[in-house]
N, C-alpha and C positions, 0 to 999 in steps of 0.2 A: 504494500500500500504506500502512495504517495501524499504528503500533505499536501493541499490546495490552500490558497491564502485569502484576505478578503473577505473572511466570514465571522469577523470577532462579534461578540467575546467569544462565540464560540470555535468550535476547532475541527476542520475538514479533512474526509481520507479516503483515497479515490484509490479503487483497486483496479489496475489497467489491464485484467486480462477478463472480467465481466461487466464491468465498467457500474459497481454499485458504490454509492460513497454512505461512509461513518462518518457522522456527526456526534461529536463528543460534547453535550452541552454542561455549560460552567457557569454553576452559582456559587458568591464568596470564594472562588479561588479553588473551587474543588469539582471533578467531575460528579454530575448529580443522575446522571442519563447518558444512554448510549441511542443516537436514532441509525435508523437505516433504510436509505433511500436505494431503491434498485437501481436507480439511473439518474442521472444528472435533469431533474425536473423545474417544475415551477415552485415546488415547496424551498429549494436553496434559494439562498440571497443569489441575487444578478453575477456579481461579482464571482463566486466561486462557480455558480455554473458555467459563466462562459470559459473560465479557467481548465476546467472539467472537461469538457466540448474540446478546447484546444487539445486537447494532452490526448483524449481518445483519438482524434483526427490525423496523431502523427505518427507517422511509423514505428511499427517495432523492432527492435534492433535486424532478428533474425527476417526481416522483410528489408531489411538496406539494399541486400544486393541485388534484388527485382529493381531498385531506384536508381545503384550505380553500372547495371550491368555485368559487374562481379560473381565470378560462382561462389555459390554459397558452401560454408565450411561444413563439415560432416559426414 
């Protein structure tokens, strides 16, 4: 999982290979809840969604070489 940013106070976690984010919500400085969103929807603030959208939309590493023409290792 990767942190997304843009979503204080609470705290964002985007998993890049089904693409559901963990939202860790924070009252007084402590986790109180864990939410979990299947997909980067309208329930996230704007901010982490479009952040979310970017990061699914970019290649995975073992997909580079379809982009450079490269054989791929393995």
């Amino acid at each position: 999982m990767m942190r997304l940013h843009g979503g204080a106070p609470n705290r964002y976690y985007l998993c890049r290979e089904c693409g559901a984010v963990r939202e860790d919500v924070y009252r007084d400085g402590a986790i109180v809840e864990h939410r979990w969103h299947d997909e980067p929807d309208g329930r996230l603030p704007a901010g982490v969604r479009q952040e979310a959208l970017r990061v699914l939309g970019m290649p995975h590493a073992e997909q580079l070489g379809f982009w450079t023409g490269e054989p791929r290792a393995g």
